[in-house]
C-alpha positions in Angstrom: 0.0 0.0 0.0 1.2 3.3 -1.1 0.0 6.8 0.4 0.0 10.3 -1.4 -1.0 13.5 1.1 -2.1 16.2 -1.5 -1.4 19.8 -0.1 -2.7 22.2 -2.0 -2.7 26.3 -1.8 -1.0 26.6 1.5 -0.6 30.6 0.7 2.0 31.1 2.9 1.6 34.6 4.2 -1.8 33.5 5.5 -0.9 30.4 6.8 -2.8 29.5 10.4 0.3 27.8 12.7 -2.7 25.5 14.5 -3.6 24.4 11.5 -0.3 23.6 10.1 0.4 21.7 13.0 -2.5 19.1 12.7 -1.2 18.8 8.9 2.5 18.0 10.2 0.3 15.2 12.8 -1.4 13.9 10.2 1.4 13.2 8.2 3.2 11.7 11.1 0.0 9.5 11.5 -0.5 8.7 8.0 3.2 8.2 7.0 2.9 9.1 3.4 5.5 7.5 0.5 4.7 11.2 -1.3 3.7 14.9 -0.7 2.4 16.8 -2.8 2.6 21.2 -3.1 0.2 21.8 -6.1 0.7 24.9 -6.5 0.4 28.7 -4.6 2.6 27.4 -1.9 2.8 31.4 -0.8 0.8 34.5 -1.0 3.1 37.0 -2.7 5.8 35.1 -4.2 8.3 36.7 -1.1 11.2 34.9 -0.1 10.5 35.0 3.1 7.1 33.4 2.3 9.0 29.9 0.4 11.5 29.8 3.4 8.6 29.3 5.8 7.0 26.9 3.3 10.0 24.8 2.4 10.9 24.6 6.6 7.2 23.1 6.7 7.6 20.4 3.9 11.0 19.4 5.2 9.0 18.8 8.8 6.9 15.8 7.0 10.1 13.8 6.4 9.1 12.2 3.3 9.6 13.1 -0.4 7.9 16.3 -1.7 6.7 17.3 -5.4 6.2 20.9 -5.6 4.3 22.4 -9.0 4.2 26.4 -8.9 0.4 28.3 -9.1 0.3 31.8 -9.7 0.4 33.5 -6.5 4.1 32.3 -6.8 5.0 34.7 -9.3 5.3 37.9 -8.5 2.8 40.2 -8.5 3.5 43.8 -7.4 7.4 43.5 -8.6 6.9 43.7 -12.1 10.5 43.5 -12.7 11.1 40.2 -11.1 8.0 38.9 -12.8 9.3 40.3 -16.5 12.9 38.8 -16.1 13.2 36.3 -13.0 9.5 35.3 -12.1 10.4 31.6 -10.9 13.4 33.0 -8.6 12.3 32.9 -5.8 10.4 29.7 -6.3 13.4 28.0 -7.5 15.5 28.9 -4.2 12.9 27.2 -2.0 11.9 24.2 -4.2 14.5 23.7 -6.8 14.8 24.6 -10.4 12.6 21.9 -11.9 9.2 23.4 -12.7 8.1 19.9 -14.2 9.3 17.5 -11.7 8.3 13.8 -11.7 8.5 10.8 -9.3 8.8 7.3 -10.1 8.7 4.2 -7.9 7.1 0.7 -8.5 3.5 1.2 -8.0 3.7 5.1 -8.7 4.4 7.6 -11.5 3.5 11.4 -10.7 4.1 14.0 -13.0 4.1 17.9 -12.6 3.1 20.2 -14.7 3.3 24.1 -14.3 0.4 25.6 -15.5 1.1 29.3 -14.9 2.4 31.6 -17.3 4.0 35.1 -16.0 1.7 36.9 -18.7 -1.4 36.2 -17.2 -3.0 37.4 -14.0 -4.4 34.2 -12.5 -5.6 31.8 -15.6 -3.6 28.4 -16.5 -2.5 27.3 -19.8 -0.9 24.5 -21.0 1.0 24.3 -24.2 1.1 21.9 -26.8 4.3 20.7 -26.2 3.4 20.1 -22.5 0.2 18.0 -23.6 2.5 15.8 -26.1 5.4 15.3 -23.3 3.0 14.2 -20.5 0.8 11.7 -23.0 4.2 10.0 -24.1 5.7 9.5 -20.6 1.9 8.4 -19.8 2.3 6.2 -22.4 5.4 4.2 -21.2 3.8 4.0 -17.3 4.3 0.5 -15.8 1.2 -1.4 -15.3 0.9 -1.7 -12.0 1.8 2.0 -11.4 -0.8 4.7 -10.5 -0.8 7.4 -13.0 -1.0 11.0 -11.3 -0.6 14.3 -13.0 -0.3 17.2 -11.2 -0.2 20.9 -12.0 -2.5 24.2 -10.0 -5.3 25.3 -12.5 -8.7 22.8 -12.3 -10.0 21.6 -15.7 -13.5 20.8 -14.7 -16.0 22.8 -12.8 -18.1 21.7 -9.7 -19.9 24.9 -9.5 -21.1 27.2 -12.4 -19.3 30.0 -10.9 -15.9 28.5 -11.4 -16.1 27.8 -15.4 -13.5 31.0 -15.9 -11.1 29.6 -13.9 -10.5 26.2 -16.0 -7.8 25.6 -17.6 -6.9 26.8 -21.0 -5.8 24.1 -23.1 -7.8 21.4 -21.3 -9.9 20.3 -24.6 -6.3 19.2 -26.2 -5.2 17.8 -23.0 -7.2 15.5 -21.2 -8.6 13.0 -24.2 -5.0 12.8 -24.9 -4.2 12.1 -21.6 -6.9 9.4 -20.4 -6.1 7.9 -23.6 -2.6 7.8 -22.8 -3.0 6.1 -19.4 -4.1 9.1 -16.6 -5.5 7.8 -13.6 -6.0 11.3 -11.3 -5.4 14.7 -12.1 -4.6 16.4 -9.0 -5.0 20.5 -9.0 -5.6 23.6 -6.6 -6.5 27.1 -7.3 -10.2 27.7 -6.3 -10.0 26.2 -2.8 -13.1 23.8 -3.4 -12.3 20.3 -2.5 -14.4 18.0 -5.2 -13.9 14.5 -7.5 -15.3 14.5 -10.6 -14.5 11.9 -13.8 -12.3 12.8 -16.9 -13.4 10.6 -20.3 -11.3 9.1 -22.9 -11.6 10.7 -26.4 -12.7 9.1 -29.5 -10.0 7.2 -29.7 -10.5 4.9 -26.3 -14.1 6.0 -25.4 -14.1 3.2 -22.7 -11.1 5.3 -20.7 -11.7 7.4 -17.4 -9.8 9.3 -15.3 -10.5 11.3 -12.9 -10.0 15.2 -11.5 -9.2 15.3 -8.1 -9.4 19.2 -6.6 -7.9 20.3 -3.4 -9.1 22.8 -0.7 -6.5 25.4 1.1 -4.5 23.1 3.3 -3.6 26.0 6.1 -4.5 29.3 4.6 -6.8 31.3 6.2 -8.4 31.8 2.8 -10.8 29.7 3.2 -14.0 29.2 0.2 -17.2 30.4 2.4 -17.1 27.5 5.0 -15.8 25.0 3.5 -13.0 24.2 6.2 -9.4 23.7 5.5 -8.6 20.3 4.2 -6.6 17.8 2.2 -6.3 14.9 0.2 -4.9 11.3 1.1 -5.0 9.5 -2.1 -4.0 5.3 -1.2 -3.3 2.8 -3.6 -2.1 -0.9 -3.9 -1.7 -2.5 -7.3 -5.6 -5.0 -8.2 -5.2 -6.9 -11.5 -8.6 -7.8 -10.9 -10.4 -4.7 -9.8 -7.6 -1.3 -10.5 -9.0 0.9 -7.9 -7.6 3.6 -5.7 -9.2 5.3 -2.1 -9.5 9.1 -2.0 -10.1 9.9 1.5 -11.0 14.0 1.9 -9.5 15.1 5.5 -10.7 18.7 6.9 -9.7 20.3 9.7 -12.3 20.4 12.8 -10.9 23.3 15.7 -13.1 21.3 17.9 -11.2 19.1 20.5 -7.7 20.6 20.2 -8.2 20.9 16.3 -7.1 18.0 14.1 -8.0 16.8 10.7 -10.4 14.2 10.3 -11.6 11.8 7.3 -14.9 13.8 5.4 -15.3 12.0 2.7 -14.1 9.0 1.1 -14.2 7.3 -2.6 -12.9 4.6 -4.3 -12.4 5.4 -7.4 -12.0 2.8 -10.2 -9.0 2.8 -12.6 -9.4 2.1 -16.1 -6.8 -0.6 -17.8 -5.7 -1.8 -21.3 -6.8 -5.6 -22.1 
């Protein structure tokens, strides 16, 4: 059995230290084999703001992928964003933008979504779609597939169609069809599951969207609590599944994070 903690929009500058320490206990309860930053890991893209956040990852003791979201480029320092926007980024959580992780029952792989030329919207390129279906393609198959970048590309509420992804009509056929299992993202602090089809090609093919709420910022979505996501898996030949368990944090009793929802969500395979 592996375990994946998804932590997404942490917005350090806003971060609530009670709340980050039920994370850090949850971790140490859950002991997961991944964590994952998907993306606006600070506020205003300060360096001050990735120190803090980078001394909070390295408190789970366990390996981290990190994909940016907007609020990590700068805003108000035009000249950083113009000729250095991932600087500061870079000196917390290294200069890969795109990292992946590999093991035997896992392949994740980051994708950064922003673009310095627009405010708060996500793009992918072209080039981006055509990378991530080939090294879809060549997943092991036992592994679980995971893709992970900030900006969501489908809507549980009407309300948040204009902050999907642009690109997403060229990316996700090709990537069910190329092997996705979960696309993990952040951005509009709504915590939700929702399935991804197959194109033409494989109509049979599903994947599936997993969104994030804010793990420790106190911008919180109306009351909808902080939370996060604990994604487990271990490899079925005869029934692929995976168990999505939704964990929000309850002040009550000392404050902690405890289990609000849980799916299992099942994996499509190739014959």
């Amino acid at each position: 059995m592996i375990r994946v903690l998804q932590v997404s929009d942490p917005h350090f500058g806003t971060e609530r230290p009670q709340v980050m320490e039920a994370v850090l206990e949850l971790g140490r309860q859950q002991v997961p084999d991944l964590v994952i930053f998907s993306g606006d890991i600070t506020q205003r893209a300060r360096r001050g703001q990735f120190a803090r956040a980078r001394r909070f990852a390295d408190r789970f003791q366990a390996p981290l992928l990190a994909v940016p979201g907007n609020h990590d480029l700068p805003l108000f320092n035009v000249f950083a964003r113009l000729l250095n926007p991932y600087g500061n980024y870079r000196r917390a959580f290294g200069q890969e933008l795109e990292p992946e992780f590999e093991t035997e029952q896992l392949l994740v792989i980051g994708v950064n979504s922003t673009r310095p030329g627009r405010h708060k919207d996500g793009e992918v390129s072209s080039r981006q779609v055509e990378r991530v279906a080939r090294r879809l393609s060549r997943a092991r198959p036992q592994q679980l597939r995971m893709v992970v970048q900030h900006h969501p590309v489908r809507a549980a509420e009407a309300s948040d169609t204009g902050n999907l992804l642009w690109g997403r009509e060229l990316a996700l056929p090709a990537w069910v069809d190329a092997g996705l299992d979960l696309l993990l993202g952040g951005h509009i602090h709504l915590p939700y599951v929702l399935p991804l089809p197959g194109g033409d090609g494989k109509p049979g093919r599903r994947g599936w969207t997993v969104q994030a709420g804010t793990a420790v910022s106190s911008r919180v979505r109306g009351k909808t609590p902080n939370s996060v996501n604990l994604i487990s898996y271990q490899p079925d030949p005869q029934q692929p599944h995976c168990l999505l368990e939704r964990w929000d944090y309850d002040a009550g009793d000392g404050g902690g994070f405890q289990i609000c929802e849980r799916s299992t969500l099942e994996l499509s395979r190739d014959p």
